[in-house]
PQR file of N, CA, C, O and H, with PARSE charges and radii, in Angstrom:
ATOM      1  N   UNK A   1       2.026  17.797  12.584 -0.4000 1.5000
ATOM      2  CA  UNK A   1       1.214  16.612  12.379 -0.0000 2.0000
ATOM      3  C   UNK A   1       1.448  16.090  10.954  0.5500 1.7000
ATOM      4  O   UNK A   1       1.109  16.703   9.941 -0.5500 1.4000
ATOM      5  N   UNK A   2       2.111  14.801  10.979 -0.4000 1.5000
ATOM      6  CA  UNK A   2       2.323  14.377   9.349 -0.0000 2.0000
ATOM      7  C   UNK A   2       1.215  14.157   8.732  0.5500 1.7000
ATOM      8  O   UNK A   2       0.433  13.490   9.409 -0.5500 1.4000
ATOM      9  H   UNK A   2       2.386  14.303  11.801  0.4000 1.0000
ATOM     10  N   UNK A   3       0.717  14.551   7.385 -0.4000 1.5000
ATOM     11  CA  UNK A   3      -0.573  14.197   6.485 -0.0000 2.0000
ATOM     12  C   UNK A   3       0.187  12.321   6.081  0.5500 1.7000
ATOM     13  O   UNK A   3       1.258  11.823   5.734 -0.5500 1.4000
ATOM     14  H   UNK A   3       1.353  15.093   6.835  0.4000 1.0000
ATOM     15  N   UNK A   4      -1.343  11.852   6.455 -0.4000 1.5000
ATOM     16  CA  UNK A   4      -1.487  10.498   5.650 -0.0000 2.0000
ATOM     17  C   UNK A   4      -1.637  10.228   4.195  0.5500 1.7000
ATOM     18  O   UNK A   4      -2.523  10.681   3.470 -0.5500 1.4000
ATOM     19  H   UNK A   4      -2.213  12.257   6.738  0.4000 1.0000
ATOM     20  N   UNK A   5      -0.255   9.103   3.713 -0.4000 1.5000
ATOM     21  CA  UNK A   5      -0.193   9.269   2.432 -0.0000 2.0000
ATOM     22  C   UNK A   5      -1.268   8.460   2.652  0.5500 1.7000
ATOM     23  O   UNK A   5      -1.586   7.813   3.650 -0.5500 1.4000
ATOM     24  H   UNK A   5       0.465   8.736   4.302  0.4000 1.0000
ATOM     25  N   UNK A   6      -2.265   8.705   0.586 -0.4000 1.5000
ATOM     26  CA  UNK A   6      -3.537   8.133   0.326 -0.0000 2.0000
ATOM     27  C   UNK A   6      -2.876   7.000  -0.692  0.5500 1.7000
ATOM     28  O   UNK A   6      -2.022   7.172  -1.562 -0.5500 1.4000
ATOM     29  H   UNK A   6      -2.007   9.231  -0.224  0.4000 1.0000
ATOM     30  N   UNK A   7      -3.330   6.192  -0.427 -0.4000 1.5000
ATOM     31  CA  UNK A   7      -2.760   4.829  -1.206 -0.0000 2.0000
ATOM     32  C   UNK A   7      -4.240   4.393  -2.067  0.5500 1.7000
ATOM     33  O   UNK A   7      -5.129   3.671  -1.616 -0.5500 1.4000
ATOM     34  H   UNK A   7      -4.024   6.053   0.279  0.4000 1.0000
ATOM     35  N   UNK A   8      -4.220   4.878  -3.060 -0.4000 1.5000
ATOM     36  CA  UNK A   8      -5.252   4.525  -4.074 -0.0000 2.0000
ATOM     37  C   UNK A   8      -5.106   3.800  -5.551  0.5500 1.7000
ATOM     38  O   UNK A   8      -5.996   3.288  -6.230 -0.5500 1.4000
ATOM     39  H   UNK A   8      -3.498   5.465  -3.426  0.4000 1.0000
ATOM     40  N   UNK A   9      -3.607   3.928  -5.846 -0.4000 1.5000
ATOM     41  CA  UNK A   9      -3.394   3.594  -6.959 -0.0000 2.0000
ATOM     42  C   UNK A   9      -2.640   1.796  -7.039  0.5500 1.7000
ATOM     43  O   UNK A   9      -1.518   1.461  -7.419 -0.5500 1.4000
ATOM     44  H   UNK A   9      -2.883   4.343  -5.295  0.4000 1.0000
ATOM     45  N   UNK A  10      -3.326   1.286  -6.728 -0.4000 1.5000
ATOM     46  CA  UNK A  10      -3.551   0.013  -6.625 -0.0000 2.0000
ATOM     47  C   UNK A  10      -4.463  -0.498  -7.722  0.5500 1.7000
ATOM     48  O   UNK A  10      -5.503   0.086  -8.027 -0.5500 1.4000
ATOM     49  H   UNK A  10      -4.237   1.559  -6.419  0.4000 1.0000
ATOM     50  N   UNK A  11      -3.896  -1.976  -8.498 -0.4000 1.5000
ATOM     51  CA  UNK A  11      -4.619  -2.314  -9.458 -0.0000 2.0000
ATOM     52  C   UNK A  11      -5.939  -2.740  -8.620  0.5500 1.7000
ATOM     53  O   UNK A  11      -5.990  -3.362  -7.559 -0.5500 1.4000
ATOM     54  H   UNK A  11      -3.051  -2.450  -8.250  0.4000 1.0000
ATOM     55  N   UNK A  12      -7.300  -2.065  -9.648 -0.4000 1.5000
ATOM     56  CA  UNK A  12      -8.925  -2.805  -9.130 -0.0000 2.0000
ATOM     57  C   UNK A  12      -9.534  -3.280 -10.299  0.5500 1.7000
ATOM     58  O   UNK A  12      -9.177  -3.033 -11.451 -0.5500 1.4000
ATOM     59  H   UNK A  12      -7.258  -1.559 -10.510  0.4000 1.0000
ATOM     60  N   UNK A  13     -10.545  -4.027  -9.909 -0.4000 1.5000
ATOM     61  CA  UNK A  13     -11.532  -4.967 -10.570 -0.0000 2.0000
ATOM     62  C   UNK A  13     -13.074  -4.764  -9.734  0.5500 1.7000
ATOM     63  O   UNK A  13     -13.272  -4.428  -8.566 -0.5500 1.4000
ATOM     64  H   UNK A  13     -10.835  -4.227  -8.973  0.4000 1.0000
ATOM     65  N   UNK A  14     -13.920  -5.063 -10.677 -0.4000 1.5000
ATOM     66  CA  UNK A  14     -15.324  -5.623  -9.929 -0.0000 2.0000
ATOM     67  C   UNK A  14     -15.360  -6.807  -9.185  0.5500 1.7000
ATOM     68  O   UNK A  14     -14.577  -7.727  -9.419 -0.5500 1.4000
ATOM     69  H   UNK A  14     -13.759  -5.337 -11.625  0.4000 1.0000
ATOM     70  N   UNK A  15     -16.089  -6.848  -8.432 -0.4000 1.5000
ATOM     71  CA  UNK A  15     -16.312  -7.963  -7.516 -0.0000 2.0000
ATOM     72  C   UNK A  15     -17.155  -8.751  -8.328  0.5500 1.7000
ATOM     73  O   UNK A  15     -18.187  -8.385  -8.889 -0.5500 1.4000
ATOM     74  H   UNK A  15     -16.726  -6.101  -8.242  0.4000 1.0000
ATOM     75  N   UNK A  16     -16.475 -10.186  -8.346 -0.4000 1.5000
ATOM     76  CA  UNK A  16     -16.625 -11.221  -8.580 -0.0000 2.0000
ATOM     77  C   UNK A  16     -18.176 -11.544  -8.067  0.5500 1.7000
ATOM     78  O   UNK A  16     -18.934 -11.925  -8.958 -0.5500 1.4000
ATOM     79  H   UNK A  16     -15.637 -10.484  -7.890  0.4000 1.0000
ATOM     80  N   UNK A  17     -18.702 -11.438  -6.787 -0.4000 1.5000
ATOM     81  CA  UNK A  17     -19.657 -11.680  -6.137 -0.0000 2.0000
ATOM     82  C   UNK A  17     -20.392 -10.493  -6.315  0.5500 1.7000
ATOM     83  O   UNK A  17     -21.558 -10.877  -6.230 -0.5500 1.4000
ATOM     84  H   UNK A  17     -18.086 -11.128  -6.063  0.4000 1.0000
ATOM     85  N   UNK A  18     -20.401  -9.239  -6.516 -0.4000 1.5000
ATOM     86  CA  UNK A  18     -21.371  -7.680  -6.755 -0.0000 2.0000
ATOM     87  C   UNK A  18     -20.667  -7.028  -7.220  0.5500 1.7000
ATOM     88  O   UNK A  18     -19.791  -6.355  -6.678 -0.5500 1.4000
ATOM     89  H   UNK A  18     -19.453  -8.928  -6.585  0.4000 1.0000
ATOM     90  N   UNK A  19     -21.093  -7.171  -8.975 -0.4000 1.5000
ATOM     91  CA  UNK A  19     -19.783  -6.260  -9.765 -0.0000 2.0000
ATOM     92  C   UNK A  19     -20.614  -4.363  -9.727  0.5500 1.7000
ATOM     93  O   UNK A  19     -20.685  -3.625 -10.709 -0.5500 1.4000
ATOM     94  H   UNK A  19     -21.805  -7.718  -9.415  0.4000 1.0000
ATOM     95  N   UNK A  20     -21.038  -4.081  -8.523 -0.4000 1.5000
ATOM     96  CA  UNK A  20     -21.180  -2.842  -8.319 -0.0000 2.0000
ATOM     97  C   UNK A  20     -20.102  -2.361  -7.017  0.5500 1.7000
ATOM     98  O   UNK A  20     -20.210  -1.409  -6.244 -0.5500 1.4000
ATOM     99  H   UNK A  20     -20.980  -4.681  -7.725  0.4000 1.0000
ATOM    100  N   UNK A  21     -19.377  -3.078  -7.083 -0.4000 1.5000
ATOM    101  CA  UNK A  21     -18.202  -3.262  -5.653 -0.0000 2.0000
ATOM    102  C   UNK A  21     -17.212  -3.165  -6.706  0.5500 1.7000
ATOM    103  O   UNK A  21     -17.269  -3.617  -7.849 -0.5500 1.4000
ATOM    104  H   UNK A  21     -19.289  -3.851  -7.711  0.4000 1.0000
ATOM    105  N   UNK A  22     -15.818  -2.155  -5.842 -0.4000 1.5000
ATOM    106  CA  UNK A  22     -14.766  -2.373  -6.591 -0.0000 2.0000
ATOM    107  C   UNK A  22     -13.752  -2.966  -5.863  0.5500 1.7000
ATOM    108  O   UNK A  22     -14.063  -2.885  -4.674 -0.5500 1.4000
ATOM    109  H   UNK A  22     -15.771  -1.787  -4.913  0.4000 1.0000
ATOM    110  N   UNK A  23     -12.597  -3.571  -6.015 -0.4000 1.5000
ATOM    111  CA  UNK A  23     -11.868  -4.218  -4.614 -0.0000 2.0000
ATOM    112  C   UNK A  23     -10.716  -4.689  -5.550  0.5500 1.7000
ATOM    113  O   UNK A  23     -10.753  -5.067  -6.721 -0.5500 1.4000
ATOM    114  H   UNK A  23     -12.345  -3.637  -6.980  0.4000 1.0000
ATOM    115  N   UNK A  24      -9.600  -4.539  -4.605 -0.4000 1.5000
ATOM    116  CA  UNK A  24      -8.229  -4.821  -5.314 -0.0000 2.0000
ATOM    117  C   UNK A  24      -8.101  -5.691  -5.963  0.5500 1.7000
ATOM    118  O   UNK A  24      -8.320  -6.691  -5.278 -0.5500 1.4000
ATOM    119  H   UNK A  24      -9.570  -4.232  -3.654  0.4000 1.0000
ATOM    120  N   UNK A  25      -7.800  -6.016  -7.199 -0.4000 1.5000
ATOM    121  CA  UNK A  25      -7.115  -6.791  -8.166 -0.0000 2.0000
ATOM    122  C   UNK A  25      -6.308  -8.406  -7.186  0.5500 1.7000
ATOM    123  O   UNK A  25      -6.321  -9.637  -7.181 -0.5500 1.4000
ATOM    124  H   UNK A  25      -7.623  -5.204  -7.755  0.4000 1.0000
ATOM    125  N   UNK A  26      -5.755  -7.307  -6.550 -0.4000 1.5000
ATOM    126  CA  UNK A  26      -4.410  -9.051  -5.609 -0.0000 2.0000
ATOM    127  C   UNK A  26      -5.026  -9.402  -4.550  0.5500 1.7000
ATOM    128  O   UNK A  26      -4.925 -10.596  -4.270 -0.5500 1.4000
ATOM    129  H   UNK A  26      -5.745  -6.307  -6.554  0.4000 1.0000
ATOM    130  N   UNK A  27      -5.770  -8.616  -3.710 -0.4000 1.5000
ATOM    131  CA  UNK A  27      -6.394  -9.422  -2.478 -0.0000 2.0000
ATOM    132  C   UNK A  27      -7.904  -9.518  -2.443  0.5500 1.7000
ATOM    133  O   UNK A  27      -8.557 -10.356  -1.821 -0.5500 1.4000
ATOM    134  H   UNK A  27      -5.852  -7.645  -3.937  0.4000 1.0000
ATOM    135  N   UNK A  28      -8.311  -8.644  -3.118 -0.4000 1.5000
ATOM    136  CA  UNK A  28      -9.796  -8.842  -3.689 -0.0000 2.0000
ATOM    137  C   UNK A  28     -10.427  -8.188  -1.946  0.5500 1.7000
ATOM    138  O   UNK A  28     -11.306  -8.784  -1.323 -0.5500 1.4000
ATOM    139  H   UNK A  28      -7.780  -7.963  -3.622  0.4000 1.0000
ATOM    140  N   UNK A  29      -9.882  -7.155  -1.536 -0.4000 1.5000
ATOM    141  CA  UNK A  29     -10.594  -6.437  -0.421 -0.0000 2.0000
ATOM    142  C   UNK A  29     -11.597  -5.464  -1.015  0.5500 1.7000
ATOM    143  O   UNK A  29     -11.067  -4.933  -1.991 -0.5500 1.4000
ATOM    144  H   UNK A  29      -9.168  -6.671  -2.042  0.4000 1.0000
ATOM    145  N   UNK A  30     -12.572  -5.109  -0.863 -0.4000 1.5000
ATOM    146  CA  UNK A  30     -13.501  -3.853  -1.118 -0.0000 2.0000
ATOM    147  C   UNK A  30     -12.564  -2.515  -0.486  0.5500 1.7000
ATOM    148  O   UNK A  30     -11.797  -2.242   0.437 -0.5500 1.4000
ATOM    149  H   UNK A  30     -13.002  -5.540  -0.070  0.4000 1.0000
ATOM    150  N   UNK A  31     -13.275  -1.859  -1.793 -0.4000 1.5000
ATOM    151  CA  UNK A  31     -12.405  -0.532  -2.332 -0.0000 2.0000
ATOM    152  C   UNK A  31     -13.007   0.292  -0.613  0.5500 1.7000
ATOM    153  O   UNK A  31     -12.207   0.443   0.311 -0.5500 1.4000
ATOM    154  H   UNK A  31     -13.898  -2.081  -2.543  0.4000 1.0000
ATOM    155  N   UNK A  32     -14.036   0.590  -0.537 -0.4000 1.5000
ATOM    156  CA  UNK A  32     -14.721   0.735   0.487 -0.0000 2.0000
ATOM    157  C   UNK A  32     -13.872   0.822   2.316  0.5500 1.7000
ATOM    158  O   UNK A  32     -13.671   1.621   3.232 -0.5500 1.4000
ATOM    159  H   UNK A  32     -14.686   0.467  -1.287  0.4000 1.0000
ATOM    160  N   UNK A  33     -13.592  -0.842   1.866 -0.4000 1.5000
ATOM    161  CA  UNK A  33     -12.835  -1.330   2.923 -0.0000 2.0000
ATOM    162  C   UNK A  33     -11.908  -0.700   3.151  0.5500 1.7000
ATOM    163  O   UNK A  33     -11.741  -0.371   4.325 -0.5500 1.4000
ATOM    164  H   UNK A  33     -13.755  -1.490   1.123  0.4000 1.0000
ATOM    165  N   UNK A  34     -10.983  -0.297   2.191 -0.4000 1.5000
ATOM    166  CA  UNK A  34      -9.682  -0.538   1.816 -0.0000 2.0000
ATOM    167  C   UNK A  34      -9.436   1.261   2.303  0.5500 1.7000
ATOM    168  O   UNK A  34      -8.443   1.582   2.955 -0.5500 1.4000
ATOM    169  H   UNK A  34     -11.118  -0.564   1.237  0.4000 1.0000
ATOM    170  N   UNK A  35     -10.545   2.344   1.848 -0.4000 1.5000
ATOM    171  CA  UNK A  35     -10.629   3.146   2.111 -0.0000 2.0000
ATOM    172  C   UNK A  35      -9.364   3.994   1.863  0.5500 1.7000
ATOM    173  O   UNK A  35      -9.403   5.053   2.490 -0.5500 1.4000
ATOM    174  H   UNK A  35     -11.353   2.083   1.318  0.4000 1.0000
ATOM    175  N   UNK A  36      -8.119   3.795   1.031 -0.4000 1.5000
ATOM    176  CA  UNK A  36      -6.940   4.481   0.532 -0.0000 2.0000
ATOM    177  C   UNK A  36      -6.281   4.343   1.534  0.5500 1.7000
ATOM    178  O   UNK A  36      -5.597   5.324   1.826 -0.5500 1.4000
ATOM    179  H   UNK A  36      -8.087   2.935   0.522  0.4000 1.0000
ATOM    180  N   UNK A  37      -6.211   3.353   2.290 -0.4000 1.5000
ATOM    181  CA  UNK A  37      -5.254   2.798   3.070 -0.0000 2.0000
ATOM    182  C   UNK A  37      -4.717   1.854   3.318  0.5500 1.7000
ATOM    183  O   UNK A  37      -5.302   0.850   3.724 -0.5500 1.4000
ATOM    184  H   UNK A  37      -6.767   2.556   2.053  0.4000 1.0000
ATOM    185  N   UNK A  38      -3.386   1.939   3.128 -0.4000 1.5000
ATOM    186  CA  UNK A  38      -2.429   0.843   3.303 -0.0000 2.0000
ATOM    187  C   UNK A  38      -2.654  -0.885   3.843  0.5500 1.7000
ATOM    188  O   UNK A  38      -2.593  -2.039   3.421 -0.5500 1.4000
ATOM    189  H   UNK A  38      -2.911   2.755   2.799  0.4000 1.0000
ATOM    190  N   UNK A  39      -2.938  -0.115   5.025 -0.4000 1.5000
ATOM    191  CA  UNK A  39      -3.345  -1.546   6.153 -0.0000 2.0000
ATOM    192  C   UNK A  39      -4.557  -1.931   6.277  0.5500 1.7000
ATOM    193  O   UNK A  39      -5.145  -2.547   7.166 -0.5500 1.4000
ATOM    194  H   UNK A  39      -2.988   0.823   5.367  0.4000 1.0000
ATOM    195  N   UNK A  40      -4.937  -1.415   5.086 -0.4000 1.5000
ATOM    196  CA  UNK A  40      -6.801  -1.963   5.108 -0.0000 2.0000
ATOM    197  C   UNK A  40      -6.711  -3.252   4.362  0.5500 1.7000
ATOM    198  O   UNK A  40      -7.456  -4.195   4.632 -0.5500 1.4000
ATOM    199  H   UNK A  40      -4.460  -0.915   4.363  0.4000 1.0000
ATOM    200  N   UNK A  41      -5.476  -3.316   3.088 -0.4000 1.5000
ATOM    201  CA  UNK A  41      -5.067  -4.688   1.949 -0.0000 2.0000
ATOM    202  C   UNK A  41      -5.145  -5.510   3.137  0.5500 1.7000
ATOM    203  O   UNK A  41      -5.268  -5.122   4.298 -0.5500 1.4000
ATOM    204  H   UNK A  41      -4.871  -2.550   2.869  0.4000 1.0000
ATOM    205  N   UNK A  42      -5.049  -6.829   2.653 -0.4000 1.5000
ATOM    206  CA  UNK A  42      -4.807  -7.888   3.130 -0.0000 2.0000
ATOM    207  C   UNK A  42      -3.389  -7.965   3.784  0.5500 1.7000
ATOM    208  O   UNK A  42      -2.647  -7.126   3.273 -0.5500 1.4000
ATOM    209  H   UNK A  42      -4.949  -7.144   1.710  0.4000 1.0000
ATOM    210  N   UNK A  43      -2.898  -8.566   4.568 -0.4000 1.5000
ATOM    211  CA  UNK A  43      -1.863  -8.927   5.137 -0.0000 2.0000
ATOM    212  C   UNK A  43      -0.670  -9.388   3.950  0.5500 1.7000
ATOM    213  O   UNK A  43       0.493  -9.017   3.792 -0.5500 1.4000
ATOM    214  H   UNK A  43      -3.501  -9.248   4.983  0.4000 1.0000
ATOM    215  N   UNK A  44      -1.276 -10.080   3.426 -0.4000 1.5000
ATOM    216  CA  UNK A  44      -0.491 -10.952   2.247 -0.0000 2.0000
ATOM    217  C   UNK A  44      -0.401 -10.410   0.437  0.5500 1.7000
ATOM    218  O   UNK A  44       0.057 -10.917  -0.587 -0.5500 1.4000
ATOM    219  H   UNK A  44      -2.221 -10.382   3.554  0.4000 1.0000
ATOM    220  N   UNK A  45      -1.336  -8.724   0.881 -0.4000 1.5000
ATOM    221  CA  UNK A  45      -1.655  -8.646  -0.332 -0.0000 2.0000
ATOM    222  C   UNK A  45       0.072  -7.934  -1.108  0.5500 1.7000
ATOM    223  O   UNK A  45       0.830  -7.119  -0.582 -0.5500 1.4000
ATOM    224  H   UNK A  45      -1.708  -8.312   1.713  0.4000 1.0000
ATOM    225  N   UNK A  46       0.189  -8.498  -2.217 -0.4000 1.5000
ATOM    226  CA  UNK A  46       1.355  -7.998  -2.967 -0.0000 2.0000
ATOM    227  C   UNK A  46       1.721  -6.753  -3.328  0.5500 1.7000
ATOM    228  O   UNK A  46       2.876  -6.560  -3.707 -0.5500 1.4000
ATOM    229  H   UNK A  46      -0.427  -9.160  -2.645  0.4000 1.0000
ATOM    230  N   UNK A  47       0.699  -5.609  -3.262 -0.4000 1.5000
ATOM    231  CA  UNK A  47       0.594  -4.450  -3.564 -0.0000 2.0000
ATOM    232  C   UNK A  47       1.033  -3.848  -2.056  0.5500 1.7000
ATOM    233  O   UNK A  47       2.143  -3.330  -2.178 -0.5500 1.4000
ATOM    234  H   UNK A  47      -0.239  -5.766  -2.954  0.4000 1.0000
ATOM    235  N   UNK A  48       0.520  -3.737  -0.626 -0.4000 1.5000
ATOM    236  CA  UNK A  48       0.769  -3.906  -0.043 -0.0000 2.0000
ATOM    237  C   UNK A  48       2.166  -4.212   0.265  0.5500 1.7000
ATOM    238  O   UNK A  48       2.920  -3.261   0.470 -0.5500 1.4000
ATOM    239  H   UNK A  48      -0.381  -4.158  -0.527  0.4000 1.0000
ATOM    240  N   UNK A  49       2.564  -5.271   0.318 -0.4000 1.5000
ATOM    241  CA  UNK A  49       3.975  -6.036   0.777 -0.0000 2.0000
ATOM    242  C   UNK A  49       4.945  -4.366  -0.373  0.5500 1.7000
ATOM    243  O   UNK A  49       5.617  -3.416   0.029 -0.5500 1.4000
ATOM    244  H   UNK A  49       1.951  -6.044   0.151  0.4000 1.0000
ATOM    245  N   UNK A  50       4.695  -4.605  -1.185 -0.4000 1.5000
ATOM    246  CA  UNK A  50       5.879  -3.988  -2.500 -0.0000 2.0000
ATOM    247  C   UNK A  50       5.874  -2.444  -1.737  0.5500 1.7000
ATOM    248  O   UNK A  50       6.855  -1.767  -1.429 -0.5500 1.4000
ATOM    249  H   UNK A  50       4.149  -5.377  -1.512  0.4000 1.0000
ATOM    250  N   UNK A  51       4.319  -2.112  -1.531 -0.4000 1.5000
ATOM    251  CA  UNK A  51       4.486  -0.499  -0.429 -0.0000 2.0000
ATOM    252  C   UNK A  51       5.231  -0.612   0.339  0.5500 1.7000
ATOM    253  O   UNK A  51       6.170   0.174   0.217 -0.5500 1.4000
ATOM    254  H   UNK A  51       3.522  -2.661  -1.781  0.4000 1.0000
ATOM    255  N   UNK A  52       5.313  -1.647   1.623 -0.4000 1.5000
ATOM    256  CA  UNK A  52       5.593  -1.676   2.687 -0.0000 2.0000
ATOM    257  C   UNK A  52       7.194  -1.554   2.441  0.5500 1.7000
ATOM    258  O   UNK A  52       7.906  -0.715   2.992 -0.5500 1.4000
ATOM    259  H   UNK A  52       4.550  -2.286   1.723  0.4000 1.0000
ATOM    260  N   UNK A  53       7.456  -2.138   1.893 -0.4000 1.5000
ATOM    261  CA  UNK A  53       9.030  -2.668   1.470 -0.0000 2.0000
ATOM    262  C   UNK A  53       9.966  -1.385   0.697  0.5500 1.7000
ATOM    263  O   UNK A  53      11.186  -1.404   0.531 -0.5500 1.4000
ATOM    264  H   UNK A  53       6.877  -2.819   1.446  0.4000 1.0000
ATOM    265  N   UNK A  54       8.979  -0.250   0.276 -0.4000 1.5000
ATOM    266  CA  UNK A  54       8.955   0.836  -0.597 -0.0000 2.0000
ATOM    267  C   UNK A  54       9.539   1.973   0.589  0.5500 1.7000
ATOM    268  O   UNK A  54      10.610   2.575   0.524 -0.5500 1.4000
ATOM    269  H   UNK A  54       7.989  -0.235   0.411  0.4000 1.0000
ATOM    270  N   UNK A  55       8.783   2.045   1.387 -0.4000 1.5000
ATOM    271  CA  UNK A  55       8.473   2.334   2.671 -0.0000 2.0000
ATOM    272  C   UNK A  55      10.004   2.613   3.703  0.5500 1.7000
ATOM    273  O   UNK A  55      10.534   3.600   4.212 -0.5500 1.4000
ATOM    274  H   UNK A  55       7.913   1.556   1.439  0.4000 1.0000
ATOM    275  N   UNK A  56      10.307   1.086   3.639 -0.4000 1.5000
ATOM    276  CA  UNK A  56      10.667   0.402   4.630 -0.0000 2.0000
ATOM    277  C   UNK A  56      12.354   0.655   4.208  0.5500 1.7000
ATOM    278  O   UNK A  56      13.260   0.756   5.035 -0.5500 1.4000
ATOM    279  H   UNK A  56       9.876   0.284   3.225  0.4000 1.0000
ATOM    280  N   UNK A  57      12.541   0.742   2.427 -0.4000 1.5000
ATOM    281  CA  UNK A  57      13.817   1.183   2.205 -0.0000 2.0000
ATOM    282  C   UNK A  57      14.191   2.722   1.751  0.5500 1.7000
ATOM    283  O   UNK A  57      15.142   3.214   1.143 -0.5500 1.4000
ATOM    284  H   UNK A  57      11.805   0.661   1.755  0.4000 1.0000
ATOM    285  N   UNK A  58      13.218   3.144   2.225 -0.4000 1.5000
ATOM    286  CA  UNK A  58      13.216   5.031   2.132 -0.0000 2.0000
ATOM    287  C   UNK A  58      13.723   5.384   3.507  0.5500 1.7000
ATOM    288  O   UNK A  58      14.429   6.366   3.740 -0.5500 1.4000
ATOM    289  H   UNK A  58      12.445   2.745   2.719  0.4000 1.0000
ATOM    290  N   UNK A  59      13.301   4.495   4.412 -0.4000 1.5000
ATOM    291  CA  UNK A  59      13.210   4.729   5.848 -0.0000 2.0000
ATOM    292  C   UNK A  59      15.088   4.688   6.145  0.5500 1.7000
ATOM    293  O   UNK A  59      15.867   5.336   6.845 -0.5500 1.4000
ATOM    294  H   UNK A  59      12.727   3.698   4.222  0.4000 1.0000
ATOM    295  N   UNK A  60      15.194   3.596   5.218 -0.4000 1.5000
ATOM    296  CA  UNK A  60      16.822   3.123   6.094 -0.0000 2.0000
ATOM    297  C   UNK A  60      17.778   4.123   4.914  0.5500 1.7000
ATOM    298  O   UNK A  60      18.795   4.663   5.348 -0.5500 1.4000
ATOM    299  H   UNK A  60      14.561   3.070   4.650  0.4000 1.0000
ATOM    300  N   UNK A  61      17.455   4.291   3.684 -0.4000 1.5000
ATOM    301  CA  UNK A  61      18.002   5.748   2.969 -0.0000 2.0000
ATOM    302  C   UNK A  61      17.920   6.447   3.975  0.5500 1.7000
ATOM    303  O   UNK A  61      18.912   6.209   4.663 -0.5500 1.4000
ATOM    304  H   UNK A  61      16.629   3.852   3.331  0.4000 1.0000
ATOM    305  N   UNK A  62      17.155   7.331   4.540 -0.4000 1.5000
ATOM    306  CA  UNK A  62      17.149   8.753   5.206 -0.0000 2.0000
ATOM    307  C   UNK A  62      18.054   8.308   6.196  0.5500 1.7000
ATOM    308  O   UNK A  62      18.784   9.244   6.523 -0.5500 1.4000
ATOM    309  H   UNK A  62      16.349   7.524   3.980  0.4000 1.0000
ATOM    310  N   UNK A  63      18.340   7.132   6.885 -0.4000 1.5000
ATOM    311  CA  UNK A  63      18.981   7.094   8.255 -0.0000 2.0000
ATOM    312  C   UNK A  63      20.508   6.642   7.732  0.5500 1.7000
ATOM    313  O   UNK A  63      21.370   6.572   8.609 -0.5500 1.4000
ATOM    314  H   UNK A  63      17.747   6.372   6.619  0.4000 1.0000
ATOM    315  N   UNK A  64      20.815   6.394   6.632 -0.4000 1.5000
ATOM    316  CA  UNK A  64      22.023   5.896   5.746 -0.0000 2.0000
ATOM    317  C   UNK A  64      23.131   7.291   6.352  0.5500 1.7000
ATOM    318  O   UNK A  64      23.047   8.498   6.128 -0.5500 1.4000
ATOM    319  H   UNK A  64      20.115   6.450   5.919  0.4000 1.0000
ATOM    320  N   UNK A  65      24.002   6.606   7.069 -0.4000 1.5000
ATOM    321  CA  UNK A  65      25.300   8.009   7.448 -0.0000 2.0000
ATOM    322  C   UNK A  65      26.485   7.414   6.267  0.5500 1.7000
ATOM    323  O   UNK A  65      26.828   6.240   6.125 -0.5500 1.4000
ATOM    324  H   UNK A  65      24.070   5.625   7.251  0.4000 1.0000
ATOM    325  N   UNK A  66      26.859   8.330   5.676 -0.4000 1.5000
ATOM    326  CA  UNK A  66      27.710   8.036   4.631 -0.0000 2.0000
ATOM    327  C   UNK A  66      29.119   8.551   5.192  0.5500 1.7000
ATOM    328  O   UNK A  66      29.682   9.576   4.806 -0.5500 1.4000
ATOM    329  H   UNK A  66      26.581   9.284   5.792  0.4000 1.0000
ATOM    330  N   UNK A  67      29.772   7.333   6.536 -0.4000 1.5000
ATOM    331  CA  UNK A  67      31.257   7.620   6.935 -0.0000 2.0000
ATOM    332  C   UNK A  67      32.048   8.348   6.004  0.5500 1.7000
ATOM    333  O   UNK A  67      32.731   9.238   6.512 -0.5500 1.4000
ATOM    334  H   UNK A  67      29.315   6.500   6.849  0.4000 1.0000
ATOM    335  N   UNK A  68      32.120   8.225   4.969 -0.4000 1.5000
ATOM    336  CA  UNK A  68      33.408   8.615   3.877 -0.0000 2.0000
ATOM    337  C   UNK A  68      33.137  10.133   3.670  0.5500 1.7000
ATOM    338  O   UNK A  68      33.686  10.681   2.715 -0.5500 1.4000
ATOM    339  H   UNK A  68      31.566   7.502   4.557  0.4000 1.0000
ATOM    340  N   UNK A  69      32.054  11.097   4.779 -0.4000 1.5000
ATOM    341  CA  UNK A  69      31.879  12.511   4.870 -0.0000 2.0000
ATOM    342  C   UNK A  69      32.299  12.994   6.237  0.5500 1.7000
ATOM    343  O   UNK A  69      32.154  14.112   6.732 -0.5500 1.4000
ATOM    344  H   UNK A  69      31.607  10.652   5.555  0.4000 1.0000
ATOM    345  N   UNK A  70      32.874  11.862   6.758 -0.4000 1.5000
ATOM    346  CA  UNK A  70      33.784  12.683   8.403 -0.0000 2.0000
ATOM    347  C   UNK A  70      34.908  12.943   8.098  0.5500 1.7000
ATOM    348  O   UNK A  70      35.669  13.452   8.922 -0.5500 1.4000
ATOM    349  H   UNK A  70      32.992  10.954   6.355  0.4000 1.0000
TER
END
């Protein structure tokens, strides 16, 4: 069973509207919400996107066959 990475280190701020709320810096989701997970950001959020993309070129490294070793 793979452990879920915790995605916490995301820039935060107080809420604008209840600065006893903490919530991301780029999409302004509650920390709460957000719960150290990825897909809790916003769709559009930049922190987010830069993970995903982080992610997304680790993925195609590991699957990278380097012909010039046959």
């Amino acid at each position: 069973m793979p452990i879920n990475k915790i995605y916490d280190n995301y820039p935060k701020m107080r809420s604008k509207i209840n600065d006893e709320f903490i919530e991301c810096a780029y999409c302004h989701v509650s920390e709460i919400l957000i719960n150290n997970q990825l897909e809790n950001h916003a769709i559009k959020c930049p922190y987010r996107k830069d993970q995903e993309n982080f992610i997304q070129s680790n993925k195609e490294y590991q699957n990278f066959h380097d012909w010039s070793e046959d």
